[in-house]
PDB file as gemmi writes it, atoms N, CA and C in Angstrom:
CRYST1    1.000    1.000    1.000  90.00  90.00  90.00 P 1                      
ATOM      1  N   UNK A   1     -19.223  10.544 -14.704  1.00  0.00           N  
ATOM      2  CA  UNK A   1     -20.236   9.588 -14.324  1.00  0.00           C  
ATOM      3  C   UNK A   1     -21.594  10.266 -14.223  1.00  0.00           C  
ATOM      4  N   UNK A   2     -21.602  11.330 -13.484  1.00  0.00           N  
ATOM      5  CA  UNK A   2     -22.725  12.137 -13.652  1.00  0.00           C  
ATOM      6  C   UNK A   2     -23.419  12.547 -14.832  1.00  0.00           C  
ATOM      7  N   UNK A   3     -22.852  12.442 -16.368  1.00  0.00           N  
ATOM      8  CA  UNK A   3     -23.255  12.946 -17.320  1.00  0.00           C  
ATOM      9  C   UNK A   3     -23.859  11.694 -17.484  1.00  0.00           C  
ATOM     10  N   UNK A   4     -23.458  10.773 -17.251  1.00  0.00           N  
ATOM     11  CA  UNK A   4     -23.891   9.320 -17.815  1.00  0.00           C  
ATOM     12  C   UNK A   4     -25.459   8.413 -17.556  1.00  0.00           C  
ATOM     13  N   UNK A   5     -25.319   9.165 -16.286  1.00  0.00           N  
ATOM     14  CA  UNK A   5     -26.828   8.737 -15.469  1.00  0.00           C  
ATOM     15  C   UNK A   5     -27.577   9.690 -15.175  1.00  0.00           C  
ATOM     16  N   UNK A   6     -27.700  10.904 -16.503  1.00  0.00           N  
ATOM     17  CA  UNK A   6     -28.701  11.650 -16.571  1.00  0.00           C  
ATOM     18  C   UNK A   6     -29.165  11.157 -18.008  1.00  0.00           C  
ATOM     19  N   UNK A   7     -30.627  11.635 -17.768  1.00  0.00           N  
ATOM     20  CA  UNK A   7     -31.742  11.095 -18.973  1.00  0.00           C  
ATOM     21  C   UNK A   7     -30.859  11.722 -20.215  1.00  0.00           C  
ATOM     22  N   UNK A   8     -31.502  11.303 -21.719  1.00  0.00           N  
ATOM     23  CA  UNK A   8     -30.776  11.271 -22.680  1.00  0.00           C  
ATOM     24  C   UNK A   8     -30.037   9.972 -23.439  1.00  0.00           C  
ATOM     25  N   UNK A   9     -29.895  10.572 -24.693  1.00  0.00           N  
ATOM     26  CA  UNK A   9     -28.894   9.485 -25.143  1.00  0.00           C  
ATOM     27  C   UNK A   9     -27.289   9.343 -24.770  1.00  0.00           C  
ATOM     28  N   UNK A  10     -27.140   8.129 -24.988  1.00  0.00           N  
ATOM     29  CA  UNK A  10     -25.783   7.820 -24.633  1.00  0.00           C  
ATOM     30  C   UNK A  10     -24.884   6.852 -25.670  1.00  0.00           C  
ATOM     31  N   UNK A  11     -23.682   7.339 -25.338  1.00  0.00           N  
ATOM     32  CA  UNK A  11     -22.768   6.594 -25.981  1.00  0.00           C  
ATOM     33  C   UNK A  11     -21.752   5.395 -25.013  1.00  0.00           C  
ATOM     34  N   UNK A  12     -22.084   4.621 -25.100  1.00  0.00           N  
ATOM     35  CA  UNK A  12     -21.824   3.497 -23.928  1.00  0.00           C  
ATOM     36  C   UNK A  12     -20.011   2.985 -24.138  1.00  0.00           C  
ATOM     37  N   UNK A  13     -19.640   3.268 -25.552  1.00  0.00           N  
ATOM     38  CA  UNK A  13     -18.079   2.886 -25.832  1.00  0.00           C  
ATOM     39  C   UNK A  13     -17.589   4.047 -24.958  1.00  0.00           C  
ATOM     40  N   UNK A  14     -17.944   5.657 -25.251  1.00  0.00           N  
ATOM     41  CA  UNK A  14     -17.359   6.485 -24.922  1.00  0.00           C  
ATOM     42  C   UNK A  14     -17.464   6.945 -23.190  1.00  0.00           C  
ATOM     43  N   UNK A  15     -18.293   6.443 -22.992  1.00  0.00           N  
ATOM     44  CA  UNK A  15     -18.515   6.245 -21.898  1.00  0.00           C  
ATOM     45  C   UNK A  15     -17.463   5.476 -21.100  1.00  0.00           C  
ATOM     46  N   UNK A  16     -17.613   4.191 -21.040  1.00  0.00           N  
ATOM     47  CA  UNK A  16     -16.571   2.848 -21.071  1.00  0.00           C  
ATOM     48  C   UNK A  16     -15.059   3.413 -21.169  1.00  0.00           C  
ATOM     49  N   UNK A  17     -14.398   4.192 -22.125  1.00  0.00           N  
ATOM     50  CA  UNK A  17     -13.312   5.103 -22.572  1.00  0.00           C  
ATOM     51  C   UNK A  17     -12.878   5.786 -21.366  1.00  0.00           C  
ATOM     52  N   UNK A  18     -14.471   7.421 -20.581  1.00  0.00           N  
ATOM     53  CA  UNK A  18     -13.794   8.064 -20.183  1.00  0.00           C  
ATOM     54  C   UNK A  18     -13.566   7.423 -18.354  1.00  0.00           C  
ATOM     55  N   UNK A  19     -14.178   6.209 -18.630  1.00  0.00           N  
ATOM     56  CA  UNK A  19     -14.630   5.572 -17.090  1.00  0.00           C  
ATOM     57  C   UNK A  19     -12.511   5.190 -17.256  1.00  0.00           C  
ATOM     58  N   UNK A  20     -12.092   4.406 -18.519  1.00  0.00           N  
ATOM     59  CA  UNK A  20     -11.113   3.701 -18.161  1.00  0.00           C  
ATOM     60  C   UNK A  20     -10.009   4.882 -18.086  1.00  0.00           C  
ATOM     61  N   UNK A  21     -10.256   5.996 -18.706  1.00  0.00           N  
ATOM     62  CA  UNK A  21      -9.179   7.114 -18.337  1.00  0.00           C  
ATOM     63  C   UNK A  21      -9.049   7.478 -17.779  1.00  0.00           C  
ATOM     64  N   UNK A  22      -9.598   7.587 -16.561  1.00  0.00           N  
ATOM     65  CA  UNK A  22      -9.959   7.412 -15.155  1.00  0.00           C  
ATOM     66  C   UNK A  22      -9.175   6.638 -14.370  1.00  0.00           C  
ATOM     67  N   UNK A  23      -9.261   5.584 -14.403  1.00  0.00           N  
ATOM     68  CA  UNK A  23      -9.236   4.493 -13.235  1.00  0.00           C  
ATOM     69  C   UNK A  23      -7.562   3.622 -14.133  1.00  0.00           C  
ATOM     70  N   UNK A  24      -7.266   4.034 -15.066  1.00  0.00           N  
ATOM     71  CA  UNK A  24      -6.340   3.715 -15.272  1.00  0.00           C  
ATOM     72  C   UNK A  24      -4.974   4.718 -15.065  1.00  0.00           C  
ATOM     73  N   UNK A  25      -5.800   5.856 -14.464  1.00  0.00           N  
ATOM     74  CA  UNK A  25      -4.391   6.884 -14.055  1.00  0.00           C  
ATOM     75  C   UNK A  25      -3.378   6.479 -13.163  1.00  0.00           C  
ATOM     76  N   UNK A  26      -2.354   6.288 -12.924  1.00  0.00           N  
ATOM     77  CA  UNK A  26      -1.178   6.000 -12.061  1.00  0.00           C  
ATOM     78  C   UNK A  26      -1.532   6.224 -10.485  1.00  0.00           C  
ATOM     79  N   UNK A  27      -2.071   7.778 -10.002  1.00  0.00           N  
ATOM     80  CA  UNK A  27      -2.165   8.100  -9.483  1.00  0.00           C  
ATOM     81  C   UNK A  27      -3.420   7.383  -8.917  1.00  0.00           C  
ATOM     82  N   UNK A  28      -4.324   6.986  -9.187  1.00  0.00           N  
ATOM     83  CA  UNK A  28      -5.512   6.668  -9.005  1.00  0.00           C  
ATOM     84  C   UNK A  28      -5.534   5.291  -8.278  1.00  0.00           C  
ATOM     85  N   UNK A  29      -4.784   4.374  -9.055  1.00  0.00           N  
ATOM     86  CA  UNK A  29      -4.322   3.100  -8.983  1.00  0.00           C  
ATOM     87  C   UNK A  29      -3.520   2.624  -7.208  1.00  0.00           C  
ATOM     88  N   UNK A  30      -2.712   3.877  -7.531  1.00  0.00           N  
ATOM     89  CA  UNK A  30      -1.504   4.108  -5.987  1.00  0.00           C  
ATOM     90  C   UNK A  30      -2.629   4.087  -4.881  1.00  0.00           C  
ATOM     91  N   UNK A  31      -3.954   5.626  -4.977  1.00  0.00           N  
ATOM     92  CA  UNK A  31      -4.149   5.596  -3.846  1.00  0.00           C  
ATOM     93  C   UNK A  31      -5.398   4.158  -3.948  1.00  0.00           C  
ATOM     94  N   UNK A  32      -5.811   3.808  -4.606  1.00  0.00           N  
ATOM     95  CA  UNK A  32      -7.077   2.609  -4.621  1.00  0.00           C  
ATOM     96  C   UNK A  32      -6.024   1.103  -3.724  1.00  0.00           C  
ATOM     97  N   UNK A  33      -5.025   1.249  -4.445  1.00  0.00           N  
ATOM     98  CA  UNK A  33      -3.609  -0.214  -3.443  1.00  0.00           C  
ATOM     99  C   UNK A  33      -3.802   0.542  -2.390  1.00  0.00           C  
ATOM    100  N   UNK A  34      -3.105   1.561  -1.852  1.00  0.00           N  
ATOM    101  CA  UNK A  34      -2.894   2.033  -0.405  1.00  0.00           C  
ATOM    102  C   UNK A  34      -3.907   1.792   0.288  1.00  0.00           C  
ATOM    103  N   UNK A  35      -5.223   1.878   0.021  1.00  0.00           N  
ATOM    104  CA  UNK A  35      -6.481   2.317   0.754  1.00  0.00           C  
ATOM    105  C   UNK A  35      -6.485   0.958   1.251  1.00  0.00           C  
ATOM    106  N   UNK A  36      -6.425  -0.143   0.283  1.00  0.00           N  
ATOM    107  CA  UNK A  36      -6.984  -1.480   0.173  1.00  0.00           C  
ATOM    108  C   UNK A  36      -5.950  -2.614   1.106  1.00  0.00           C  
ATOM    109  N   UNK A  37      -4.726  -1.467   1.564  1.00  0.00           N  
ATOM    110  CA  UNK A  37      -3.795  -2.568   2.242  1.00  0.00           C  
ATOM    111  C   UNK A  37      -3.782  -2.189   3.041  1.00  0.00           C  
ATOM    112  N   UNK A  38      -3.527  -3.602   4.210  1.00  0.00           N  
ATOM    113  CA  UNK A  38      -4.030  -3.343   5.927  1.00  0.00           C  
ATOM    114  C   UNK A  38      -2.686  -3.070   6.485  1.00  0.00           C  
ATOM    115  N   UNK A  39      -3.124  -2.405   7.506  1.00  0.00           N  
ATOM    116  CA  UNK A  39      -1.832  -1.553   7.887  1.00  0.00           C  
ATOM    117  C   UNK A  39      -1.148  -2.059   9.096  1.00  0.00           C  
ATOM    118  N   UNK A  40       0.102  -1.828   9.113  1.00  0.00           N  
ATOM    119  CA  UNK A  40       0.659  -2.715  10.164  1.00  0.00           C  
ATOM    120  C   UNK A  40       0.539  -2.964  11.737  1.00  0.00           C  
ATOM    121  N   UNK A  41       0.211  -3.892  12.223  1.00  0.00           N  
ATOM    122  CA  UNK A  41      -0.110  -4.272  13.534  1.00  0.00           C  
ATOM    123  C   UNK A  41       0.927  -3.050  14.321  1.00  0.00           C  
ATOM    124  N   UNK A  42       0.730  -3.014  14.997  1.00  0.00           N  
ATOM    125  CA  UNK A  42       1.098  -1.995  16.525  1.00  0.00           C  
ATOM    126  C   UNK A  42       2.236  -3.226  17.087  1.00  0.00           C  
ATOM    127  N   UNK A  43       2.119  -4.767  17.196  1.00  0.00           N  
ATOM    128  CA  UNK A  43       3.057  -5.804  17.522  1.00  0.00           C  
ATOM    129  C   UNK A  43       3.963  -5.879  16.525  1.00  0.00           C  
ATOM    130  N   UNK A  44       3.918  -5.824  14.959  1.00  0.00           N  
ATOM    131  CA  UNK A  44       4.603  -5.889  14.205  1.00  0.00           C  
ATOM    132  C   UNK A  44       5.843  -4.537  14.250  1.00  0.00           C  
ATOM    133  N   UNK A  45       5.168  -3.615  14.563  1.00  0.00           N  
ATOM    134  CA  UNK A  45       5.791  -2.482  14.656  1.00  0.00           C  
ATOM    135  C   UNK A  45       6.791  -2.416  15.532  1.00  0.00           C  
ATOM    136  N   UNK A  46       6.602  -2.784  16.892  1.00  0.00           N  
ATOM    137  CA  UNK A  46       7.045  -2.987  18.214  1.00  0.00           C  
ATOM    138  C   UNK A  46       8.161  -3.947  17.728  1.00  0.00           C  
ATOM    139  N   UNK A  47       8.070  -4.902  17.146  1.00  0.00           N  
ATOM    140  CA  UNK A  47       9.293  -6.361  16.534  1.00  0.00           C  
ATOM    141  C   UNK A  47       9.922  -5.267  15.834  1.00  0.00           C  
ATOM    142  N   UNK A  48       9.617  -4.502  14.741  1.00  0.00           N  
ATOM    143  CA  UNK A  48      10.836  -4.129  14.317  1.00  0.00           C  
ATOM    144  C   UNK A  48      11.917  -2.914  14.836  1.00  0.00           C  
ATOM    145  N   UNK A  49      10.869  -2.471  15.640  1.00  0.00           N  
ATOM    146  CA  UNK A  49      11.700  -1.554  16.313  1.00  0.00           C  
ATOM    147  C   UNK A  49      12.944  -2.211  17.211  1.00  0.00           C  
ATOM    148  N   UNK A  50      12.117  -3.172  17.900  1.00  0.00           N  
ATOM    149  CA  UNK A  50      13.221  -4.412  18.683  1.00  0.00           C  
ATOM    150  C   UNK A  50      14.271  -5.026  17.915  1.00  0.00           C  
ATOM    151  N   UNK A  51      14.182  -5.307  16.797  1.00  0.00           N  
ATOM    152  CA  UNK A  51      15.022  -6.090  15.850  1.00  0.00           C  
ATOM    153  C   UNK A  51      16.176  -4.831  15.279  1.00  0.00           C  
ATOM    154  N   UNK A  52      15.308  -4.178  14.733  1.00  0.00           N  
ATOM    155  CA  UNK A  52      16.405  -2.880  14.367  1.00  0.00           C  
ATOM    156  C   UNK A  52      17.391  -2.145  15.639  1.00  0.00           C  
ATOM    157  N   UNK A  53      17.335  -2.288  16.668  1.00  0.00           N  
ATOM    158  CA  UNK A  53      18.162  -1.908  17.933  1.00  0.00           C  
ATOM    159  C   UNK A  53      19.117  -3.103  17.745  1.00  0.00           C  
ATOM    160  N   UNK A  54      18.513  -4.309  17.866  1.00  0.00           N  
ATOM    161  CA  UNK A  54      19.290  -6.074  17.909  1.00  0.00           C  
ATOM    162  C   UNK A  54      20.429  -5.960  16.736  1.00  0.00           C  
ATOM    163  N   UNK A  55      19.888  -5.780  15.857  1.00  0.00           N  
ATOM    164  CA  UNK A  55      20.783  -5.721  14.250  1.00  0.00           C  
ATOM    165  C   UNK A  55      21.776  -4.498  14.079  1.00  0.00           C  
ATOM    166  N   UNK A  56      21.507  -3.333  14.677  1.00  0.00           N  
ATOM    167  CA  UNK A  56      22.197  -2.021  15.370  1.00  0.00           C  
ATOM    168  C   UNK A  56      22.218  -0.939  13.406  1.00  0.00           C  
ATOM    169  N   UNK A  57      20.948  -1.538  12.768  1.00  0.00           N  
ATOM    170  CA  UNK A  57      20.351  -0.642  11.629  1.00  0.00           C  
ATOM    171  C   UNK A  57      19.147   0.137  12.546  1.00  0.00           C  
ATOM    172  N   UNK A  58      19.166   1.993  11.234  1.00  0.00           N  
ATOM    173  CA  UNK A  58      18.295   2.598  11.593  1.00  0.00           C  
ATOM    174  C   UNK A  58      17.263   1.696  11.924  1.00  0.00           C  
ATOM    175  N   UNK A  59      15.922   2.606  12.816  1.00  0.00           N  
ATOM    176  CA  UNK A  59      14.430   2.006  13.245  1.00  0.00           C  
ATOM    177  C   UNK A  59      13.770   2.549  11.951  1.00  0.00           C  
ATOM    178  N   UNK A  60      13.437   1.802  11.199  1.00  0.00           N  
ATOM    179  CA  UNK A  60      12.075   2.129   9.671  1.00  0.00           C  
ATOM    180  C   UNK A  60      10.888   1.664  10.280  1.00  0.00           C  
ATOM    181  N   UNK A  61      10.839   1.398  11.169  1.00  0.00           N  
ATOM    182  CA  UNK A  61       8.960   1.208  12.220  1.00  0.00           C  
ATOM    183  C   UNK A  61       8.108   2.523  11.049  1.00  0.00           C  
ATOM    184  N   UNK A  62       8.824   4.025  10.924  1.00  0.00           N  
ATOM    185  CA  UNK A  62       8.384   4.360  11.151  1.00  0.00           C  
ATOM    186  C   UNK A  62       7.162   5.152   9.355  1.00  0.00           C  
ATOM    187  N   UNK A  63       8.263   4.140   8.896  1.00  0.00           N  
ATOM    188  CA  UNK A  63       7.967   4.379   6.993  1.00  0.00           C  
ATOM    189  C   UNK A  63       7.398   3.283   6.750  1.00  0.00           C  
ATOM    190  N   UNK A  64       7.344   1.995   7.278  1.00  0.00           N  
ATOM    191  CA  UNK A  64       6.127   0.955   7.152  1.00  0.00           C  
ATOM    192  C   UNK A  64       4.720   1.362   6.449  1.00  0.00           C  
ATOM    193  N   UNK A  65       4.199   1.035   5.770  1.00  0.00           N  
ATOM    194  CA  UNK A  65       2.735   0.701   5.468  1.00  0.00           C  
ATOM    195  C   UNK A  65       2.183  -0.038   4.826  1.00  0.00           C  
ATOM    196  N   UNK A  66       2.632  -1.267   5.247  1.00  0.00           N  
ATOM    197  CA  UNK A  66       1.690  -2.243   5.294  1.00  0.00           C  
ATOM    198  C   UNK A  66       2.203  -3.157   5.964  1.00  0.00           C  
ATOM    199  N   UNK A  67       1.352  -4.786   6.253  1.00  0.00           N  
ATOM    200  CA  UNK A  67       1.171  -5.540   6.978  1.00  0.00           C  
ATOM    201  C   UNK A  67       2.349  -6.547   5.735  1.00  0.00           C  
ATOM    202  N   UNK A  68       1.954  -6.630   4.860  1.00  0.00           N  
ATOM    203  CA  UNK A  68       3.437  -7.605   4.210  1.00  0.00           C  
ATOM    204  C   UNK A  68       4.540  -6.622   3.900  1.00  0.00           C  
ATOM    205  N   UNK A  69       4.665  -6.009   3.774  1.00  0.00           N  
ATOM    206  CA  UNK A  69       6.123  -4.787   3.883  1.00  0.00           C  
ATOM    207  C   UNK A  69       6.722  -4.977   5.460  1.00  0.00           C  
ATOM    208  N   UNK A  70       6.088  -4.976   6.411  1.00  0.00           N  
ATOM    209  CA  UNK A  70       6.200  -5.397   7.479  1.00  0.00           C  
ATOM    210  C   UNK A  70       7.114  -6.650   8.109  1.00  0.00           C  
ATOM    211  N   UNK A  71       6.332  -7.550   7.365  1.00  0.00           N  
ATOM    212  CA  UNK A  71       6.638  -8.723   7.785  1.00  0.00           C  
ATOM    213  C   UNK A  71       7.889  -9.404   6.778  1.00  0.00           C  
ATOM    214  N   UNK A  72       8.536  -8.577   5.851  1.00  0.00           N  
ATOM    215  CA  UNK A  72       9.316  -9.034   5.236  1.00  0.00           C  
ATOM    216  C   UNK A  72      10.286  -8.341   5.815  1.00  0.00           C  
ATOM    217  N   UNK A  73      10.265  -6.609   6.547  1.00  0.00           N  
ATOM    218  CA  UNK A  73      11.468  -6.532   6.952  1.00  0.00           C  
ATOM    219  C   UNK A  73      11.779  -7.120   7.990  1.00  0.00           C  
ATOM    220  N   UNK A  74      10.918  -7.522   9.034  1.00  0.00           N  
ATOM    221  CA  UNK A  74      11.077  -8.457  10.246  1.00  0.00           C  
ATOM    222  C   UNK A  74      11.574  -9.873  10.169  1.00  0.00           C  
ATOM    223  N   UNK A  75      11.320 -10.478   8.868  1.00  0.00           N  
ATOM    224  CA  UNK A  75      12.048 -11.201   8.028  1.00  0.00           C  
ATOM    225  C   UNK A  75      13.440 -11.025   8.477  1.00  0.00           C  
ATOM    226  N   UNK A  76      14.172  -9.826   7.366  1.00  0.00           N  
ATOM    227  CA  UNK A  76      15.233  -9.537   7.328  1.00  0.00           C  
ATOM    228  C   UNK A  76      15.718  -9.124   7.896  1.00  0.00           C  
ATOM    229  N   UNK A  77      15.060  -8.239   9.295  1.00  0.00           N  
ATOM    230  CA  UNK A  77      15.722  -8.118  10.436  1.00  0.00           C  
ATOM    231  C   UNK A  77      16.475  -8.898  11.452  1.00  0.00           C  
ATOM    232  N   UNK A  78      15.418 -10.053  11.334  1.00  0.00           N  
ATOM    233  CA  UNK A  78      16.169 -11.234  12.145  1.00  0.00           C  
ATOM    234  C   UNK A  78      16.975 -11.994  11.377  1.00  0.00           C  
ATOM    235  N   UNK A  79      17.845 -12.136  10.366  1.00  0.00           N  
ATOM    236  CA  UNK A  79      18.144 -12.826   9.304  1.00  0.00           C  
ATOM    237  C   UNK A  79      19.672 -11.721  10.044  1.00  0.00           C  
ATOM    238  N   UNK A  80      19.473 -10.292  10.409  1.00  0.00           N  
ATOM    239  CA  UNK A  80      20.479  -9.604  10.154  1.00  0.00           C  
ATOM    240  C   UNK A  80      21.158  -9.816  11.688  1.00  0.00           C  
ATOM    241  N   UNK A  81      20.488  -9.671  12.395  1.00  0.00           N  
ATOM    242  CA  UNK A  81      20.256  -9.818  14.219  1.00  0.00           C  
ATOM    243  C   UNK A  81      21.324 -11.270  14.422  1.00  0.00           C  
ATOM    244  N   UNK A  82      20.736 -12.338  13.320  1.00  0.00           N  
ATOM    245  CA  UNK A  82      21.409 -13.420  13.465  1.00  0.00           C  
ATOM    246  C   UNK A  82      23.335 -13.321  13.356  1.00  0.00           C  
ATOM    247  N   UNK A  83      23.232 -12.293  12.571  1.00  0.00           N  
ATOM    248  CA  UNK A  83      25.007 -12.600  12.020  1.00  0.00           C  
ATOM    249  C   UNK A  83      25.265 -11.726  12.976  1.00  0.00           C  
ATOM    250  N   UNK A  84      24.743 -10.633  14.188  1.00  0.00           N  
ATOM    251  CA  UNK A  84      25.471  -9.756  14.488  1.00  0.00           C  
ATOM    252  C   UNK A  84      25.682 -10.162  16.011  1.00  0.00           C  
TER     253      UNK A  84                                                      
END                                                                             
């Protein structure tokens, strides 16, 4: 990017190219999602720890990260809590 927005000529395809070889790396992608997803409530956390004792499965409170990862195992926690 720095080469790009110094004076001179430019090539705007190749440019465009090394911007998308970039931002299309795997790695890049992972941490730009992670950054961008909100992380799980401190109450959400607390439910599954409660639910996972109830259901008598390990506590995963603690591999959570995120707020819908969250709320789907609390989902399935109580789904499991129910039959037991």
């Amino acid at each position: 990017m720095a080469r790009s927005v110094e004076p001179g000529p430019r090539d705007c395809e190749q440019t465009i190219n090394q911007l998308l070889d970039v931002l299309d790396d795997e790695a890049v992608v992972q941490v730009i999602e992670e950054s961008t997803m909100e992380k799980p409530s401190s109450e959400q956390l607390a439910e599954l720890k409660r639910l996972s004792a109830i259901a008598r499965v390990p506590d995963e409170s603690e591999i959570v990260t995120s707020k819908e990862e969250a709320e789907i195992r609390i989902r399935d926690l109580k789904d499991k809590a129910r039959m037991e």
